[in-house]
N, C-alpha and C positions, 0 to 999 in steps of 0.2 A: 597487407602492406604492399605497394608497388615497387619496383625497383626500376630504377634508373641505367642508362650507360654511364660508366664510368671509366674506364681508360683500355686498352690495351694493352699488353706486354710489349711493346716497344717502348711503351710511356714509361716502362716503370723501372729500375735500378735493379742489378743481376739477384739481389739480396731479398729485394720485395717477390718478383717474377719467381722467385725458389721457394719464398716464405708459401705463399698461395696454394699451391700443389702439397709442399707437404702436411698439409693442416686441410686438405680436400676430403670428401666423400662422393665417390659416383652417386647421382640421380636419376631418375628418368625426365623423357621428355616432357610429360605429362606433370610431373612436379615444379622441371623448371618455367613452363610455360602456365601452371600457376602464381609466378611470383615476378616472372617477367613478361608484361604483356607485349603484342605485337607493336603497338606505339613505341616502347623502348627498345624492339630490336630496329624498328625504324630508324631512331634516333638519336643516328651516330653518325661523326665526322664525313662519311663516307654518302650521306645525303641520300640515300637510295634505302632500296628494302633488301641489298644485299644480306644483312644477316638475318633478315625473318627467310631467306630462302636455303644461306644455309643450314639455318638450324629445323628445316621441316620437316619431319619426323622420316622419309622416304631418301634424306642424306645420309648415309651410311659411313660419311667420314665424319660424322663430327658425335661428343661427349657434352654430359653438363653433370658440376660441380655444384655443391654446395662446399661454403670456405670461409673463412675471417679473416679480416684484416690484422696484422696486429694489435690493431688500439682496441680489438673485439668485435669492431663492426661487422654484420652479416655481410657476406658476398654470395652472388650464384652467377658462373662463371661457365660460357662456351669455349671447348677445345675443340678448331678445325686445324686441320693439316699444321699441327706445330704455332697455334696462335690461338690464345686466348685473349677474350672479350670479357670485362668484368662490370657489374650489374650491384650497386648498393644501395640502399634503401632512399626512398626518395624525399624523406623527411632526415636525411645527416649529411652534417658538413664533412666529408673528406679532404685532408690535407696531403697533399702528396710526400709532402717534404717531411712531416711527422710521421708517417708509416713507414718511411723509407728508412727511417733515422729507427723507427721500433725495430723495423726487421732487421738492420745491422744489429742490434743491439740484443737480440733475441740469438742470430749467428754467432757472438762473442762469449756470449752465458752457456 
């Protein structure tokens, strides 16, 4: 299964951005870059191959996650310097507004 870009942590509400991490497992690079190809680190707002460079195995600052979304959906997820890039399957609709509303709602319970 491919996975896609999906948002960044600026995109997302303090509540989602918290949900992500603690519902993480560290990876390696070799696992994340089986499930994320270099097409999708291409394939971001950012129009360049900035994150296929930071994430290339000889960066030393950055991490990769596997994570859920709320609703369940699989994420695999780049941490560099304090930002994360998140990566969902490239056959699911994600709603922003409905995992944001999960993750409140998971914080209350």
């Amino acid at each position: 299964m491919a996975y896609i870009y999906w948002a960044s942590c600026p995109d997302l509400t303090y509540e989602l951005a918290s949900y992500m991490p603690d519902h993480a497992e560290g990876i390696s690079y070799s696992t994340f870059r089986r499930y994320v190809s270099r097409e999708a680190l291409e394939a971001n707002p950012w129009g360049e191959d900035a994150l296929y460079r930071i994430s290339c195995p000889d960066n030393w600052g950055r991490q990769f996650f596997r994570s859920e979304l709320p609703s369940g959906v699989p994420t695999y997820y780049l941490y560099w310097s304090g930002f994360e890039i998140y990566f969902v399957p490239d056959d699911e609709t994600v709603d922003f507004e409905e995992e944001q509303a999960l993750a409140l709602e998971s914080e209350d319970a």
